[in-house]
C-alpha positions as CSV (number, residue, x, y, z in Angstrom):
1,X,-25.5,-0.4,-13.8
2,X,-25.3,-1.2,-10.4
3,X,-21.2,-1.1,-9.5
4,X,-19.6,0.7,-6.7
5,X,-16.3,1.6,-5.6
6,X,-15.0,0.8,-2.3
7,X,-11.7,2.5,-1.8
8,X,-9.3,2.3,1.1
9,X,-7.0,5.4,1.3
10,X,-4.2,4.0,3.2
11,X,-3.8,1.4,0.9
12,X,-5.3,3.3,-2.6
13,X,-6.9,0.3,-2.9
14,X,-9.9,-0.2,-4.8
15,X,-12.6,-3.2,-4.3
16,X,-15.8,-3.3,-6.9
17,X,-19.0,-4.2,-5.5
18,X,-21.5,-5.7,-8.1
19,X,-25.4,-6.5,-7.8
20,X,-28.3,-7.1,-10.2
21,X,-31.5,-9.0,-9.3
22,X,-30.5,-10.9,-6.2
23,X,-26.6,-11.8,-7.3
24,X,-23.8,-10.1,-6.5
25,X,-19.9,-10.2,-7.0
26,X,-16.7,-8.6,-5.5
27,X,-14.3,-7.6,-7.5
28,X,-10.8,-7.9,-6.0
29,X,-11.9,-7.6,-2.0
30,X,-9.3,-6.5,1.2
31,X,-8.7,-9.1,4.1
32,X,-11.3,-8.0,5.9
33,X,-14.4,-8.9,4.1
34,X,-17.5,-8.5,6.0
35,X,-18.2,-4.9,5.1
36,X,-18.6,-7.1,1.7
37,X,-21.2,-9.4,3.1
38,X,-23.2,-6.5,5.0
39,X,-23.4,-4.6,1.7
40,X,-24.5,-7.7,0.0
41,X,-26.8,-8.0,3.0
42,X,-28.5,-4.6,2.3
43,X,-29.4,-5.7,-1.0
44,X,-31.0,-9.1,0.3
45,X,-28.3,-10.3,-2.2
46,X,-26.2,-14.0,-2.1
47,X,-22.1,-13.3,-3.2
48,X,-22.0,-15.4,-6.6
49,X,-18.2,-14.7,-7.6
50,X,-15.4,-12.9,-6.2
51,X,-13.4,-11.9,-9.8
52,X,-9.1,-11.8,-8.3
53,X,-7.5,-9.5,-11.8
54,X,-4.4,-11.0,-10.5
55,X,-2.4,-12.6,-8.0
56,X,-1.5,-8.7,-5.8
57,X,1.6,-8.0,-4.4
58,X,0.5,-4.7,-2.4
59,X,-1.9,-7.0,0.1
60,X,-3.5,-9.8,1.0
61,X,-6.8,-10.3,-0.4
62,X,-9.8,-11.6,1.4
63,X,-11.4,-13.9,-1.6
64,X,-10.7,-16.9,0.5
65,X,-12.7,-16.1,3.8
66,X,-15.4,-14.7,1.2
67,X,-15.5,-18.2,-0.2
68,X,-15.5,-19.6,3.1
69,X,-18.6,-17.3,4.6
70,X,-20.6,-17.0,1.3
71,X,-19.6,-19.8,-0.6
72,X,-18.9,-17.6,-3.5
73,X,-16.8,-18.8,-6.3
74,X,-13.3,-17.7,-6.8
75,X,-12.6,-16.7,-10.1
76,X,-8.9,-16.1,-11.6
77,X,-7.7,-15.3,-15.4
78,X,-6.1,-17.5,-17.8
79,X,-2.5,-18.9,-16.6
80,X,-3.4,-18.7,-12.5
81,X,-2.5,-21.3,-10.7
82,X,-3.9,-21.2,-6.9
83,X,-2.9,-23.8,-4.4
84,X,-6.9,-24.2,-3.4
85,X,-10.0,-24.5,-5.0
86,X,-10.9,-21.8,-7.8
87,X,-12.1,-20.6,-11.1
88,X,-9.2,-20.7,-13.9
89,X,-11.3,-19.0,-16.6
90,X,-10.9,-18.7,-20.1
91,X,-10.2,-16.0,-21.9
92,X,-13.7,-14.4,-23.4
93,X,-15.2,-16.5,-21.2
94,X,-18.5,-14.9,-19.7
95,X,-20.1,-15.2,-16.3
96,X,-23.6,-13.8,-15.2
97,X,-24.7,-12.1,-12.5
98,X,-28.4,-11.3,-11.9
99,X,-29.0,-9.8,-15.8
100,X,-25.1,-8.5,-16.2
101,X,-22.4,-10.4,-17.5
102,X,-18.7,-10.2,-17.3
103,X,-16.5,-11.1,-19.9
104,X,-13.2,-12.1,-19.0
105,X,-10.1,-10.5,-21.1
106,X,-7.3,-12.1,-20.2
107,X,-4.4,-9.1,-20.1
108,X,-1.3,-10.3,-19.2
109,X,2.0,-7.6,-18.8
110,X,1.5,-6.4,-14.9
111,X,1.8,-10.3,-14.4
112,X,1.0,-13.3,-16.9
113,X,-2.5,-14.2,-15.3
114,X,-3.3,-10.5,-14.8
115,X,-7.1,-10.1,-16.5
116,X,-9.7,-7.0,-17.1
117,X,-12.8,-7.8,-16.4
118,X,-15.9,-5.9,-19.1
119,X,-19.0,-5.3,-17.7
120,X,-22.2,-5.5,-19.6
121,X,-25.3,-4.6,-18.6
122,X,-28.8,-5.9,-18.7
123,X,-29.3,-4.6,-22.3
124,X,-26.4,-5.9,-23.3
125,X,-24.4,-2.6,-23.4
126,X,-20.8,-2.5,-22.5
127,X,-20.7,-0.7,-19.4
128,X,-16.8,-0.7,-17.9
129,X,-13.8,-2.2,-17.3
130,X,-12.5,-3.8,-14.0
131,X,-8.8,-3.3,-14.9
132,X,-6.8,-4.5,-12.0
133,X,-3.5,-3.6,-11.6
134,X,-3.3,-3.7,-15.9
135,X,-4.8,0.1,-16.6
136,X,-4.5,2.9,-14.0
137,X,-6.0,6.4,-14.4
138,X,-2.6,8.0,-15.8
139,X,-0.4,5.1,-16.1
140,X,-0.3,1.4,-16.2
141,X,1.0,-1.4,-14.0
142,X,4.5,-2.1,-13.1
143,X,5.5,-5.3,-14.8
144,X,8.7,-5.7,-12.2
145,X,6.6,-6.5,-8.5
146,X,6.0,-10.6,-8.7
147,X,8.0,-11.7,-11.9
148,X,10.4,-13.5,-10.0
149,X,8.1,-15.1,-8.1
150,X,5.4,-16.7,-10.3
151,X,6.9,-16.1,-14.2
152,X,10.6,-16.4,-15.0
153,X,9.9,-13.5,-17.3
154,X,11.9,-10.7,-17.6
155,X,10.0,-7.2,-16.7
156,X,11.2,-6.1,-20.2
157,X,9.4,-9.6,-21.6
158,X,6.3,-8.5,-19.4
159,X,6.6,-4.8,-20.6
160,X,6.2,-6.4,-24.1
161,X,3.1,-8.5,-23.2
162,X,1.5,-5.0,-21.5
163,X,2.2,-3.5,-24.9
164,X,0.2,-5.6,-26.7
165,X,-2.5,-6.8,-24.4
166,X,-3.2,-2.8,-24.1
167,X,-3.4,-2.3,-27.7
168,X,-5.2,-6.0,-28.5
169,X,-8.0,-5.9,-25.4
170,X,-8.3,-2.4,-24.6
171,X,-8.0,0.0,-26.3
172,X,-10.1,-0.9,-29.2
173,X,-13.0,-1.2,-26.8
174,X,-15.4,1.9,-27.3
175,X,-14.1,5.5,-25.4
176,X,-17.5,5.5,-23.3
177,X,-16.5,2.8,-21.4
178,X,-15.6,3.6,-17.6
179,X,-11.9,2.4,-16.0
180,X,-12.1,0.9,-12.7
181,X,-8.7,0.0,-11.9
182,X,-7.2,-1.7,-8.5
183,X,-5.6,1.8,-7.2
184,X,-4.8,5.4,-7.4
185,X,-2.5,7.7,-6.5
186,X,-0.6,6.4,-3.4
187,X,0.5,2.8,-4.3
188,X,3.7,1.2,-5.2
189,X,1.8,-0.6,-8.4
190,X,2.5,2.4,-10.9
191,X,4.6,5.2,-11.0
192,X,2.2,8.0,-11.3
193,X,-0.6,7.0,-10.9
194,X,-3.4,10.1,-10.8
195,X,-5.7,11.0,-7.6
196,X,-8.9,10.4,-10.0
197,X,-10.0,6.9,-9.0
198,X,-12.1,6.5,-12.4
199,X,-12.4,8.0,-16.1
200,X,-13.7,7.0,-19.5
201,X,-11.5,4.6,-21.6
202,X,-11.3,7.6,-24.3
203,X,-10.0,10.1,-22.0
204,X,-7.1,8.0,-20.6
205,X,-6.4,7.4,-24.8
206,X,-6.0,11.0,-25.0
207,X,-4.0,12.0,-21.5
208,X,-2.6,8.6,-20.5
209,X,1.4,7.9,-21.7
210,X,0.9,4.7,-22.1
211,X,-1.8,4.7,-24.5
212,X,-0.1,7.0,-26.8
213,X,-1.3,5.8,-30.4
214,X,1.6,6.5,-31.8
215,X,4.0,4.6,-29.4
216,X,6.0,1.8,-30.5
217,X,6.6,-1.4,-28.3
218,X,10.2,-0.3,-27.3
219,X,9.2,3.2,-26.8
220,X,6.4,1.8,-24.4
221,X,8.8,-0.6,-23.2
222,X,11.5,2.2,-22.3
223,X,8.9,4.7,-21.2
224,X,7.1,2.0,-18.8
225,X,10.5,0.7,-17.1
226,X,12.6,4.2,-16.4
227,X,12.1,5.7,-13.1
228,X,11.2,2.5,-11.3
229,X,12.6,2.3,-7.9
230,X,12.8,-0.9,-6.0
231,X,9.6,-2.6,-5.2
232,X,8.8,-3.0,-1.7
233,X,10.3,-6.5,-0.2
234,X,7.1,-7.7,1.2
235,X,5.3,-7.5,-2.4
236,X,6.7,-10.9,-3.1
237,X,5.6,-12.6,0.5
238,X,2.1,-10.9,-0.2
239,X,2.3,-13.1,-3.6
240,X,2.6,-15.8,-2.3
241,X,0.1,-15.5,0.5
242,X,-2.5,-15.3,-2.1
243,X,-1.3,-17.6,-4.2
244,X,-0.8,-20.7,-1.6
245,X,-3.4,-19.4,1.3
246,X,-3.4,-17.7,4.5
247,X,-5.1,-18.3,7.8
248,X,-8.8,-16.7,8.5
249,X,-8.6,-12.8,9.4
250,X,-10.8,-14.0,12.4
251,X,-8.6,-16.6,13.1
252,X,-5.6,-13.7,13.6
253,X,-7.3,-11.2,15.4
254,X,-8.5,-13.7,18.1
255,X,-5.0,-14.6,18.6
256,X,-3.8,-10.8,18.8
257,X,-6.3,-9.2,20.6
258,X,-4.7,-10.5,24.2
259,X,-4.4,-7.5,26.3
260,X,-1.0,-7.1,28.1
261,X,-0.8,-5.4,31.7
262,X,2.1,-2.9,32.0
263,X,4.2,-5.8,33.7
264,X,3.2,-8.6,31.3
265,X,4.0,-6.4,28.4
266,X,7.9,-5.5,29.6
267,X,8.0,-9.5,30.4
268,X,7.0,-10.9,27.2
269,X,9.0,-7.5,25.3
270,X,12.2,-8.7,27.4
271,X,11.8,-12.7,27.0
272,X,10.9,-12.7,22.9
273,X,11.9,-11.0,19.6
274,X,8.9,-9.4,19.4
275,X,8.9,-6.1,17.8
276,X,7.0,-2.8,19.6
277,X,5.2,-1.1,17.5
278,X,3.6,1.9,18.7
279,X,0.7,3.3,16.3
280,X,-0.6,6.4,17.8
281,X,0.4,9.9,15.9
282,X,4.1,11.5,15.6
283,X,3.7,14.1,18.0
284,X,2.1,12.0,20.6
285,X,4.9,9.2,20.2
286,X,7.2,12.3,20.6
287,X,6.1,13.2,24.0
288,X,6.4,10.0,25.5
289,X,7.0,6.0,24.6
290,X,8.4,2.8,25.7
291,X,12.0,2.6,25.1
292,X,13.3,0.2,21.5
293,X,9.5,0.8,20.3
294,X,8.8,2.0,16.7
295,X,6.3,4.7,15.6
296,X,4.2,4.0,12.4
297,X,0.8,5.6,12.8
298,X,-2.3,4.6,11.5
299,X,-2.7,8.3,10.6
300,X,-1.0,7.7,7.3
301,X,0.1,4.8,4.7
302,X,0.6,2.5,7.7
303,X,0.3,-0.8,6.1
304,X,2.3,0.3,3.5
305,X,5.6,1.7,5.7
306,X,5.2,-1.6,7.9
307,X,5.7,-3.7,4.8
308,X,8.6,-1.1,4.0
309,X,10.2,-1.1,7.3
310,X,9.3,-4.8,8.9
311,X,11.5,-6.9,6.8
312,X,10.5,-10.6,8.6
313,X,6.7,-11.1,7.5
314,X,6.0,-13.5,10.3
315,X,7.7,-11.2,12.8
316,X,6.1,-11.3,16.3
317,X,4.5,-7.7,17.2
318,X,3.6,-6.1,20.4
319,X,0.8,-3.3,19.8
320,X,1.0,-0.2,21.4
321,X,-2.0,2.3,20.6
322,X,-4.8,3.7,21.3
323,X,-7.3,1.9,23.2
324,X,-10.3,2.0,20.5
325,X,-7.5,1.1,17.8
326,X,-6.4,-1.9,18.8
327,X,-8.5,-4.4,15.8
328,X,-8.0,-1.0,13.7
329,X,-4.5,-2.0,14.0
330,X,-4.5,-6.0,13.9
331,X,-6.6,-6.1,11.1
332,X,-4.3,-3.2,9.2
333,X,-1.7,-5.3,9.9
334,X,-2.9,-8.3,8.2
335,X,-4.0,-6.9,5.2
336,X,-0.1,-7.0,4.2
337,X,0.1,-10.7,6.0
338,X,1.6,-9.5,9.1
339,X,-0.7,-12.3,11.2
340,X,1.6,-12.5,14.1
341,X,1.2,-10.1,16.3
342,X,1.1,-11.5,20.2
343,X,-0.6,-8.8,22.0
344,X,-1.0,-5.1,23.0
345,X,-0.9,-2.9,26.1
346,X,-4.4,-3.2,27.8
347,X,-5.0,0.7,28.4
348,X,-2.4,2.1,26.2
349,X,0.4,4.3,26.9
350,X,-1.4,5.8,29.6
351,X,-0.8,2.6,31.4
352,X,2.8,2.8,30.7
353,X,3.0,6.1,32.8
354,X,0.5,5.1,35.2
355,X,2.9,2.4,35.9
356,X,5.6,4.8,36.4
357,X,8.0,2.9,33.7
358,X,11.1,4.3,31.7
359,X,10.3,6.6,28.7
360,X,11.9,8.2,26.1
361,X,10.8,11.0,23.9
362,X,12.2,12.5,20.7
363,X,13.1,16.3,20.4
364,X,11.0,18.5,17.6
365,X,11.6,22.0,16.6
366,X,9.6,24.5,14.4
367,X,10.1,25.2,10.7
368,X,11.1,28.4,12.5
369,X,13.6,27.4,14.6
370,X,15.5,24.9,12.3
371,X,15.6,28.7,9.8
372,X,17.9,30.2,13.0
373,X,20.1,26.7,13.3
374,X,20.4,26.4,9.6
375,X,22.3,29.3,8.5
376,X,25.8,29.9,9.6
377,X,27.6,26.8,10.7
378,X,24.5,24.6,10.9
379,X,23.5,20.8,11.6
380,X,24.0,18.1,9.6
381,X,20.2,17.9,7.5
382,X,18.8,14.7,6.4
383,X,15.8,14.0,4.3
384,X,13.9,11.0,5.0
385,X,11.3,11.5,1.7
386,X,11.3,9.5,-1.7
387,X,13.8,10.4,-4.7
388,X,11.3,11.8,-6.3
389,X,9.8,14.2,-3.9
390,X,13.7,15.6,-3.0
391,X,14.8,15.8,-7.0
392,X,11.7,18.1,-7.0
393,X,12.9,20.3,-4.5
394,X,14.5,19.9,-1.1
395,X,16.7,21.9,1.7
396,X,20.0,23.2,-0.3
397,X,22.9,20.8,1.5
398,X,20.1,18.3,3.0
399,X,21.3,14.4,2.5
400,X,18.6,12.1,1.0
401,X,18.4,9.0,2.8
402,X,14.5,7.7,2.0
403,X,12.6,6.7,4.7
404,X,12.5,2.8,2.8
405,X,16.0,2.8,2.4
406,X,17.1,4.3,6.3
407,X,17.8,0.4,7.5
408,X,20.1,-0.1,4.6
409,X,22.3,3.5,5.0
410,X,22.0,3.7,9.3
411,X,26.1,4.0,8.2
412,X,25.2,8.0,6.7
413,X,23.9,9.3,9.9
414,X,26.8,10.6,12.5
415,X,27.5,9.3,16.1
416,X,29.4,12.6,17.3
417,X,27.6,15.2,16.0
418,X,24.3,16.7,15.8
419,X,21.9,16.0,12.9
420,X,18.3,17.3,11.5
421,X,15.4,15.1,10.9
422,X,12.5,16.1,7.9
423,X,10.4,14.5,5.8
424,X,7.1,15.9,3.9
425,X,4.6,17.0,7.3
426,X,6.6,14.6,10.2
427,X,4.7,11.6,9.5
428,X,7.6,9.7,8.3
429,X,10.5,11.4,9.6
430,X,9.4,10.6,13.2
431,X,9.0,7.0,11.7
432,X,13.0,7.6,11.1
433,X,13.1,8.9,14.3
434,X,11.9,6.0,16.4
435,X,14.5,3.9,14.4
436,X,17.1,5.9,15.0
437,X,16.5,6.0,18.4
438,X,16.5,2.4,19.2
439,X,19.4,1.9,17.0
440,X,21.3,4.2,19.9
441,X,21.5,7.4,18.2
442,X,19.7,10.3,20.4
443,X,21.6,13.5,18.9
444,X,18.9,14.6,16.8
445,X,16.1,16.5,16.0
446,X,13.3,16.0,14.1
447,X,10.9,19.0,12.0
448,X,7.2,18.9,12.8
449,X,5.2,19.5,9.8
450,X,8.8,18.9,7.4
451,X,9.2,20.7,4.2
452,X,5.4,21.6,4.1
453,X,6.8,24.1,6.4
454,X,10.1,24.5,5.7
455,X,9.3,25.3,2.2
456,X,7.8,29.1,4.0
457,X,10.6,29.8,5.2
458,X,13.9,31.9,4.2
459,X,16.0,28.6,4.1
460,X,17.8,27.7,1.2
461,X,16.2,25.6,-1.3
462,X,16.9,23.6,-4.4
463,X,14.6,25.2,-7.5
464,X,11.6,23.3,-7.8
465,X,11.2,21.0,-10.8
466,X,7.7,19.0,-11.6
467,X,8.5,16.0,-10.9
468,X,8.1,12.9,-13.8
469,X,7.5,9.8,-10.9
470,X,5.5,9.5,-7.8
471,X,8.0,6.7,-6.9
């Protein structure tokens, strides 16, 4: 059978591309969707459906400019209700595409209209299952991200529904069947999600905690709901993006790519709200930036931490990266709806300093050097990385303030004393850093390469335990 996998790391995102004999569907597609239409292209194939499993939380999808460029049909599960034109199918309902058919199954747990989409081929074998957001490899969806936004449920109500929608529609499907689901290891939508990206229905029966045979609805339901954390506070804006529409991607990106002299950029920064937001990697922000701008590089879960950390969805941005990264970074900031940004600095930071305006940097030390200021009457030590990862080992005395959470506890970190900076390789603790620094603090320092490095040293450290949550 003809499927393939598209995955986006940054996001652990997987879309589905489908084609058999001239027809083709997408299964659950980004914003940006003409790498869609050029694959479709390749196979001299026309986009029949794009199949949504559910309404997402973790980005915006791009089924609507897909409709709009290929005239494909939308197609949702039983229960959606979308504020434009679509699909609502039925449950068992079956569409075709070229000699395949997919069979809708409507699953509803992660949320009500969530749906798993089986695959059959040309001989009418069952091939695999498109599972959304419903089945991971290792775990299953969170039924807490978009509740309160489209179903008055409760997440224990929706743990319920998981628990029997898993046991009803899937797992008495046969074991050969292949698991496609929406994302892997990486994204907010699980808790543990594993790095494999596919496996067989019958292995995930065997390995998979939720698909214990012999679990009970309110073991599931206890199992699936401890060790949740928060869910990020743009999942619910991302909801309803996809729910009630969103402006064309190419619509946004004309409208951000306005390139800002030195001058022009300090204007607009000084006359507007707009945030700075400077992309390019830790230890290049280190070195050098614009005063009050914030580092998230595209070098790691940037979509994700800007949906974190950006709390104001329609938040004006000013771009500050590298010159060939500029739609890299407009278009990675609309796939989690951030559509407003106003501009970027035409040259990058090299124009900054060829312009001879103020700078700031950030001071880093080695894992070796923080071992010499640790011992004895050592700085105060702050770790910027999730629960989990410090529960599973951290710097003995270090304070855990996650990166997520900084905004809400800026009250933790001292105004007349010293302090360390670390998170897991110095991604996210420069991140922390930037913050920090436009807040007014400046007493800091900040680990390169965090506990990846730390961890070879003599400091003291907390015993390792295996972690039980990726959250």
């Amino acid at each position: 059978m003809k499927i393939e996998q598209i995955y986006t790391g940054c996001l652990a995102h997987a879309a589905y591309y489908m084609e058999s004999n001239g027809e083709a569907a997408i299964f659950d597609p980004l914003r940006e969707v003409e790498p869609y239409i050029a694959r479709a292209k390749k196979d001299k194939a026309k986009i029949k459906f794009v199949f949504e499993t559910h309404f997402h939380a973790d980005f915006v999808s791009g089924h609507l400019d897909l409709k709009k460029k290929t005239g494909a049909e939308i197609v949702f599960g039983p229960t959606a209700k979308p504020a434009y034109e679509a699909i609502v199918a039925k449950d068992n309902q079956i569409f075709t595409i070229g000699d395949y058919k997919v069979k809708v199954l409507h699953t509803p747990g992660h949320t009500m209209e969530s749906t798993t989409y089986l695959l059959i081929d040309e001989n009418g074998k069952e091939h695999g299952l498109i599972t959304g957001d419903t089945l991971f490899i290792g775990d299953v969806g969170r039924p807490d991200l978009a509740q309160h936004v489209i179903s008055e449920l409760t997440e224990e109500k929706l743990a319920g529904h998981l628990y029997d929608s898993l046991r009803n529609k899937i797992m008495p499907l046969n074991d050969d069947l292949i698991i496609y689901p929406n994302h892997g290891a990486g994204s907010a939508c699980g808790k543990m999600m594993s790095k494999e990206t596919t496996d067989t229905l019958g292995h995930q029966k065997k390995v998979n905690y939720a698909l214990r045979a012999d679990m009970t609805k309110d073991e599931f339901i206890k199992e699936l709901l401890s060790g949740l954390t928060a869910p990020p506070g743009y999942f619910p804006k991302n909801v309803l993006m996809n729910i009630q529409g969103y402006e064309s991607l190419d619509t946004v990106i004309k409208r951000a790519e306005k390139p800002l002299s030195p001058e022009a950029f300090e204007v607009i920064a000084s006359e507007t709200n707009a945030l700075m937001l400077d992309t390019r990697k830790a230890e290049d922000f280190a070195k050098g930036h614009i005063p009050n701008s914030i580092n998230i590089g595209l070098d790691g879960s940037f979509a994700q931490w800007v949906g974190e950390l950006i709390s104001d969805i329609k938040q004006e941005i000013l771009i500050i990266t590298y010159p060939d990264k500029v739609e890299e970074t407009i278009t990675r900031l609309s796939r989690v709806g951030y559509d407003h940004t106003i501009g970027f600095l035409d040259g990058g930071f090299e124009s900054w300093l060829k312009a001879s305006k103020d700078v700031e940097r950030i001071k880093r030390i080695t894992a070796e050097q923080f071992e010499k200021a640790y011992f004895g009457e050592g700085p105060l030590v702050f770790d910027v990385r999730k629960k989990s990862e410090f529960d599973s080992e951290h710097v003995m005395g270090a304070i855990n303030v996650p990166l997520n959470e900084l905004n809400q506890h800026l009250s933790q970190f001292p105004i007349d004393k010293p302090f360390v900076l670390y998170c897991a390789g110095g991604y996210r603790s420069m991140t922390a850093a930037s913050i920090l620094m436009q807040r007014g603090w400046d007493d800091f320092v900040d680990v390169i390469e965090g506990f990846d490095e730390i961890k070879k040293s003599k400091v003291n450290k907390s015993d390792y335990i295996c972690p039980t949550t990726m959250l």
